[in-house]
C-alpha positions as CSV (number, residue, x, y, z in Angstrom):
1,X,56.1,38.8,75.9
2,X,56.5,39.0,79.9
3,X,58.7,42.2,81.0
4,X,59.4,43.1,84.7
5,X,59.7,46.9,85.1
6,X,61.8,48.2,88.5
7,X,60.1,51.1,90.0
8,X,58.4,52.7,93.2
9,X,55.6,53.7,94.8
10,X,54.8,56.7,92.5
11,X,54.2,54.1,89.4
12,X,50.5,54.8,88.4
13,X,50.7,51.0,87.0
14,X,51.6,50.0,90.5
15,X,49.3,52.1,91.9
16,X,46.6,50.8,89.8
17,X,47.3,46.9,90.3
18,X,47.6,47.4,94.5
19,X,44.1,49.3,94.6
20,X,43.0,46.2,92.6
21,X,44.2,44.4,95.3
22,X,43.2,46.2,98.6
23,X,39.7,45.7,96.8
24,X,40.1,42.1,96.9
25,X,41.5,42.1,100.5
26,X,38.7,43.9,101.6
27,X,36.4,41.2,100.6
28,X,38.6,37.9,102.0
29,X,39.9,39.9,105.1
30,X,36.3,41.2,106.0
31,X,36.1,43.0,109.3
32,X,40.5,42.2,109.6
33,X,41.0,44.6,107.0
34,X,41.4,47.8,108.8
35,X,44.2,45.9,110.8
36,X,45.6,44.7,107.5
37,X,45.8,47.7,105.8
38,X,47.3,49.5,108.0
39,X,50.5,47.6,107.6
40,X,50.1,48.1,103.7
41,X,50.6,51.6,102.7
42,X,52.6,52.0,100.1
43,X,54.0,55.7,100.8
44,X,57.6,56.2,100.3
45,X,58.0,52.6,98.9
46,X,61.5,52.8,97.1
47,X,61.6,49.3,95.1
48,X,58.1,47.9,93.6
49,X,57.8,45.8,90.6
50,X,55.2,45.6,87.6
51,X,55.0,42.8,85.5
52,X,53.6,43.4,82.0
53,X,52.5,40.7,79.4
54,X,52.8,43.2,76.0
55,X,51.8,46.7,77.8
56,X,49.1,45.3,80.2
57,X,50.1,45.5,84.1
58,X,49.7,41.7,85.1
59,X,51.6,41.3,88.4
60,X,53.1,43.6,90.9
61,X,54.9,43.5,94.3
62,X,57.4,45.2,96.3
63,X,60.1,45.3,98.9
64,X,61.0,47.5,101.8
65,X,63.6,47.6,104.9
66,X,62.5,45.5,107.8
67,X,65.7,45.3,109.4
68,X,69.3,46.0,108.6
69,X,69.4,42.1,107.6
70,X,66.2,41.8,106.1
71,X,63.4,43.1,103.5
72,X,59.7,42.7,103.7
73,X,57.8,41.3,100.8
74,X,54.4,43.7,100.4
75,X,52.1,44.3,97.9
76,X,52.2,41.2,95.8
77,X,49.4,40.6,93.5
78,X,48.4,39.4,90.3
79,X,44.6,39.7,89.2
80,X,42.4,36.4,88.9
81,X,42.4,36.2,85.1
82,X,45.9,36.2,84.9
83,X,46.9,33.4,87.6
84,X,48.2,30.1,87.2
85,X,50.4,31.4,84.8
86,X,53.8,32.3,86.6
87,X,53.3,35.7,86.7
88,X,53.5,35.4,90.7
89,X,56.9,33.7,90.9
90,X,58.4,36.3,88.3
91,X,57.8,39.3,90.4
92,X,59.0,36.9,93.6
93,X,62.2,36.0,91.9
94,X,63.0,39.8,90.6
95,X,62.0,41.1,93.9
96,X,64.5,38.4,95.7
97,X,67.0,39.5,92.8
98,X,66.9,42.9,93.9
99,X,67.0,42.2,97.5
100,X,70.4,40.6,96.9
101,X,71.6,43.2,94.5
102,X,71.4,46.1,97.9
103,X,73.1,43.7,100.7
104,X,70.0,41.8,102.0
105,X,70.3,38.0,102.6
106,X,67.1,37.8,104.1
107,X,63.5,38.0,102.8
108,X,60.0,38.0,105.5
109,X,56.6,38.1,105.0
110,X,53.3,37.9,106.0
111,X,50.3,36.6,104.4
112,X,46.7,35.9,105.5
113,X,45.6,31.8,106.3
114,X,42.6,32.7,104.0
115,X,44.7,33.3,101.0
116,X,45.8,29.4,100.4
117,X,46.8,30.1,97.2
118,X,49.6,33.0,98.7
119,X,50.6,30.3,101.2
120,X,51.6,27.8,98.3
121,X,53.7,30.3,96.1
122,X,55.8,31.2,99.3
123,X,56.3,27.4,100.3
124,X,56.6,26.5,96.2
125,X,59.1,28.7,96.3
126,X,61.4,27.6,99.3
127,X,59.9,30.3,102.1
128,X,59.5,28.4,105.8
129,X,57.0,29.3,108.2
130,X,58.3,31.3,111.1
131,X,56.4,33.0,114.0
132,X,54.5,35.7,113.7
133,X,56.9,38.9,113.8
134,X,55.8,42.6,114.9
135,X,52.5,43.2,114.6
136,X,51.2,40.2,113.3
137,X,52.5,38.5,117.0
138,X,49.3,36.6,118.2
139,X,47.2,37.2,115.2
140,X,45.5,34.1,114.2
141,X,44.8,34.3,110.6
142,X,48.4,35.4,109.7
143,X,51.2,33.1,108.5
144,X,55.0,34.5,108.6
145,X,57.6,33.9,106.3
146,X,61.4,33.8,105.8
147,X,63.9,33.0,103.4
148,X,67.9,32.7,103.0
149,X,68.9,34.9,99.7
């Protein structure tokens, strides 16, 4: 059974599932990934989400303030023997739920060109391709994202 779980930044499941993924990162992002990471700490990060299939962590991602009108998506990840499943798009879709549920009618994000599979589960799921935003402005292997709530 698949259970989405609303927390923060000081969920050790959370926790555990985003070092996964900086590891990851590390390897596809290559020398980018100081640049990277320094846009991804998650101190302080008020709304996160774990997925679980049973009681195993499968999927996490989170949300936090970019502007008054806006959240950014961060943090998403599910580990590689657990895609293809829809465990992605469940923590998208309660992570857009949430954003609604506090005032938000906007959702951004960035992702890297190197990630394909990232780029298709935005698009899939109705994101558009803007231009790069804050400090992602002239950096080639980002892509921007934004969607209506």
């Amino acid at each position: 059974m698949i259970t989405c779980k609303r927390t923060n930044s000081e969920d050790k499941d959370f926790q555990a599932l985003v070092k996964e993924l900086d590891r990851e990162l590390g390897v596809i992002d290559g020398k980018d990934h100081a640049f990277y990471d320094q846009y991804n700490k998650i101190d302080n990060i008020k709304y996160a989400i774990v997925v679980y299939e049973g009681n195993v962590p499968v999927g996490c991602g989170a949300i936090k303030e970019f502007t008054p009108e806006q959240v950014e998506v961060k943090r998403m990840y599910v580990p590689k023997e657990r895609r293809n499943k829809g465990i992605a798009t469940i923590v998208l879709k309660e992570l857009e739920k949430w954003a609604k549920e506090l005032g938000y009618p906007k959702c951004v994000m960035e992702t890297g060109k190197r990630q394909p599979d990232a780029v298709q589960l935005y698009t899939k799921n109705g994101y558009k391709v803007i231009p790069n935003y804050g400090p992602y402005i002239g950096v080639e292997n980002s892509v921007c994202f934004e969607k209506a709530l």
